[in-house]
Each structure stands twice: as C-alpha cells, then as structure tokens.
C-alpha positions as CSV (number, residue, x, y, z in Angstrom):
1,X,97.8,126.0,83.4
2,X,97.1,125.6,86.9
3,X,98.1,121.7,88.5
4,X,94.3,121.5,89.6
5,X,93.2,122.3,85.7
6,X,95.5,119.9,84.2
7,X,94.4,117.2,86.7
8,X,90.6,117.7,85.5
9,X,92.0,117.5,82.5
10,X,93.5,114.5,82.7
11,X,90.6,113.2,84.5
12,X,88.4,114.3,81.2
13,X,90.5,111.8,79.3
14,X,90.7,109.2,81.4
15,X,87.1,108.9,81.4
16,X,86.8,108.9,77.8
17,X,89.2,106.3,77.7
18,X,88.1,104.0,80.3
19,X,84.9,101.9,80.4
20,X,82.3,103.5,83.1
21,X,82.6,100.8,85.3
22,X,86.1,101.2,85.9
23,X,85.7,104.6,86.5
24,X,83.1,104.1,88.8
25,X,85.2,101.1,90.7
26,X,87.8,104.2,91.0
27,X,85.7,106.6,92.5
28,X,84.3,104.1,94.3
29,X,87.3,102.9,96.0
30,X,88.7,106.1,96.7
31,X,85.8,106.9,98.4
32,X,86.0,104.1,100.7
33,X,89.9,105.4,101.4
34,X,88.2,108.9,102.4
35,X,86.0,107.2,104.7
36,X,88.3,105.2,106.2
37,X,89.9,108.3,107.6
38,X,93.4,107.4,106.5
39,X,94.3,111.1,106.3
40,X,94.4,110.6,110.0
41,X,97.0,108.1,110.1
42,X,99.6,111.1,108.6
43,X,101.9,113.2,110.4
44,X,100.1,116.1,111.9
45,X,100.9,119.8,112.3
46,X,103.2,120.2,114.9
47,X,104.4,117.0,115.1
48,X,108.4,116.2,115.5
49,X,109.8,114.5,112.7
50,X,113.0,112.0,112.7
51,X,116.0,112.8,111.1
52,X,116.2,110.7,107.9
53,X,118.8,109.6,104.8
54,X,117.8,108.6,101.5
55,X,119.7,108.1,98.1
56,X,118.7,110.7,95.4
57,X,118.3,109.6,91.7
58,X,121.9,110.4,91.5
59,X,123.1,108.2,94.4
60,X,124.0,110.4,96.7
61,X,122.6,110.5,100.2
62,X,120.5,113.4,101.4
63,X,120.0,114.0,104.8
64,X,116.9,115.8,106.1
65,X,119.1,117.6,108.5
66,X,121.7,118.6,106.3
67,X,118.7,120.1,104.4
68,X,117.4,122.4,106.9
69,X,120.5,124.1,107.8
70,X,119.7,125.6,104.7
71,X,115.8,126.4,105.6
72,X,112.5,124.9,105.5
73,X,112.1,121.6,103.4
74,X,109.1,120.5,101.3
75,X,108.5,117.1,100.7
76,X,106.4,115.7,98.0
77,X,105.7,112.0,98.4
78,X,104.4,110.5,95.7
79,X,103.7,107.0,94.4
80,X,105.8,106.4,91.4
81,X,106.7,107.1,88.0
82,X,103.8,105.0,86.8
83,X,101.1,107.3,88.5
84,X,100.0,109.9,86.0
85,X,98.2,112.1,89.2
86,X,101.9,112.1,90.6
87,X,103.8,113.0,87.5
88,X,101.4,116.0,87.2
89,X,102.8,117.6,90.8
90,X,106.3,116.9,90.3
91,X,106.6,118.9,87.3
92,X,104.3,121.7,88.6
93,X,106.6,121.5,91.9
94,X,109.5,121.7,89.4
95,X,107.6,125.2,87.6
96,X,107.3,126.5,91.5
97,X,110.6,126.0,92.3
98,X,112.9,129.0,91.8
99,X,109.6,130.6,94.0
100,X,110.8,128.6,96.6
101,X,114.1,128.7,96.7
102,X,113.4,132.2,96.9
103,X,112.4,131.8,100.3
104,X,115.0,129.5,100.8
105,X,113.3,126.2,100.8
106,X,114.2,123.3,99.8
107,X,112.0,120.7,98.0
108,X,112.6,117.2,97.7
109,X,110.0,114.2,96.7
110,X,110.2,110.7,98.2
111,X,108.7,107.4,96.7
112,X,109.3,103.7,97.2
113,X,110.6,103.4,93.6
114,X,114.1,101.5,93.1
115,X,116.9,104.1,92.4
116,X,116.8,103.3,88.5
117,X,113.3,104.2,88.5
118,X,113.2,107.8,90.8
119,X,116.4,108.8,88.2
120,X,114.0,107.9,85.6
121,X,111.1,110.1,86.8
122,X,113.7,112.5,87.2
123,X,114.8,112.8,83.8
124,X,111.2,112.1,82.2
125,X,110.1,115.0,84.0
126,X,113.1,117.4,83.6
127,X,113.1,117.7,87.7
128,X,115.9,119.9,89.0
129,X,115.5,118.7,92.9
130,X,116.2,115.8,94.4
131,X,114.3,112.6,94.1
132,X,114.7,110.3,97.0
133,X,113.9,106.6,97.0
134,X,112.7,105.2,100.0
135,X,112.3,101.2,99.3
136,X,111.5,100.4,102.2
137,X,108.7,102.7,103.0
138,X,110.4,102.7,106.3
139,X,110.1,107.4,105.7
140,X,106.7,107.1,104.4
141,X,106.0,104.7,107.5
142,X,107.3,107.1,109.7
143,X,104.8,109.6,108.4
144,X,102.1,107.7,108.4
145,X,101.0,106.8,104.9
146,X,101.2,103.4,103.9
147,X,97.8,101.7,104.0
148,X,97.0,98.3,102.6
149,X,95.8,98.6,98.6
150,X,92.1,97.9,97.9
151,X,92.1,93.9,95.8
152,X,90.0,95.6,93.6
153,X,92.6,98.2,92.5
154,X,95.0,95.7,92.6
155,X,93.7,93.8,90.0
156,X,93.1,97.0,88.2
157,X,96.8,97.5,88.0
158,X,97.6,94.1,87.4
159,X,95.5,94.9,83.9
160,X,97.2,97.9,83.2
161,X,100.4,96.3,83.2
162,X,101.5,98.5,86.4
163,X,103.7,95.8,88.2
164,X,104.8,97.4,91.5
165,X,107.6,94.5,91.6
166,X,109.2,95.8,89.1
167,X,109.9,99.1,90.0
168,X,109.8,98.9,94.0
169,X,111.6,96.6,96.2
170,X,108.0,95.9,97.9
171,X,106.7,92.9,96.5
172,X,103.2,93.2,98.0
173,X,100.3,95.8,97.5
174,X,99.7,96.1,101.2
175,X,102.2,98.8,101.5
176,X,101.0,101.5,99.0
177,X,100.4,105.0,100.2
178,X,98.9,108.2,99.3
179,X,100.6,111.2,97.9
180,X,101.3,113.8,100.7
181,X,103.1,117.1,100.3
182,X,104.8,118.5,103.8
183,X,106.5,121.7,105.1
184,X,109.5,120.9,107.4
185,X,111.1,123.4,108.9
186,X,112.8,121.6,111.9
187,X,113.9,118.1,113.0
C-alpha cells in the first residue's frame, strides 16, 4: 500500500475516532499554517547547506559530510515518535531503502527527540538507517522549519497526553516544525 493510501487511511480512522470539532480545529489550523506561507521559510533548491553532526539512536556521531563522500543524502525530518503522520514515512522510507542505496544514497531522518526516544522510533519501526536527534533544533533551524505551535494545538496535545517535555529537550511549543524530506547531494 502506497504511503499516500495508508495516510487516508489513517485519516479515515482518525475521524471516526475523534469528535468533529476537533477535526475541524485540525484542519483548521493547518490551514492557517498553509497560509502563513511557512513552506517559504525552508531551505530552497539550490541553496548551500552547512556541514552538520548529530548522534544516531545508537550514539554515534554522523556527519553530513562524511555522508556524502558516499553520494547523495536524503533527509527525512520528522516530528517525533508520537506523531502517527511521521511514523507512516519512516517505515515507507525504510520499504524504499535498498532502491536507494541502489543509487547510492544515503537516507537519514532527523528530529528534536532525546536519544532514548529516536532509538525508540528506531526499533518500533524496524528502521535500518540512521535516526539522528537534533535537541536543539539548532539542524532544523538551519533549514528553516521551526515555527511557533498554534495554542489551540497545544492544548490539543496537552489532552492527548503528548508531552513534548518529555521526549525533547525543548520545553516550549514555540519550536515545533513541520516534516520536510530533502535531497543533499553536496555541502
């Protein structure tokens, strides 16, 4: 099943599940993200991008670099473990990934998440690349991605038990960002 097809399916559920009105604060709020433009914030085609070095759910650094002596990197970054949309694309990235390596990428995925909780996602997910955490969103800064979390939202994940404290070192919702997937081939 294609990512796009389990997505609507997921979305099916979820709105089975959830009362209309939170559905409709959801797409409501996301709309107001589109319209803000926030896309525009990102890194850009053509671009340069900064070396970087992050820990992998194993604790070892990678180095973006190092990478791309061996070819062109993908990087996935996502939100977090706790994101449903996010654990979708790392396992269909995981299903594409001996098609990449045939053309001798690499793929890597990058989220704020403490290095307990990317070795988590890891494992929950049966990923064979690396996870990177990047607590400090200082990478997903770089590329332009953090915007500050609607209050609305916020509260909404406050009742769904997703505490962001827990499993980030950010203590505040102003630094969430959206997923973003990126071809790198030099730095």
């Amino acid at each position: 099943m294609s990512l796009k097809a389990q997505i609507d399916a997921y979305n099916v559920q979820k709105e089975a599940k959830l009362p209309a009105d939170v559905i409709a604060l959801m797409n409501t709020t996301n709309a107001e993200l589109i319209a803000q433009h926030i896309k525009d914030n990102a890194l850009q085609v053509g671009q340069k991008v900064t070396n970087f070095s992050l820990a992998n759910h194993q604790e070892n650094t990678v180095e973006l670099a190092t990478l791309l002596k061996q070819g062109p990197v993908i990087i996935s970054f996502y939100r977090g473990g706790w994101c449903p949309y996010c654990n979708l694309e790392l396992k269909a990235l995981n299903d594409y990934l001996p098609q990449f390596k045939a053309q001798n990428a690499q793929l890597i995925a990058i989220s704020p998440q403490l290095p307990d909780e990317t070795l988590s996602t890891a494992q929950k997910n049966d990923l064979e690349f690396d996870v990177l955490s990047d607590v400090s969103n200082k990478i997903a800064k770089q590329f332009g991605l953090l915007f500050t979390l609607d209050e609305r939202i916020q509260a909404l994940y406050t009742e769904f038990g997703i505490d962001l404290s827990t499993t980030t070192a950010i203590k505040a919702f102003n630094y969430h960002y959206r997923p973003l997937m990126l071809l790198i081939n030099k730095v």
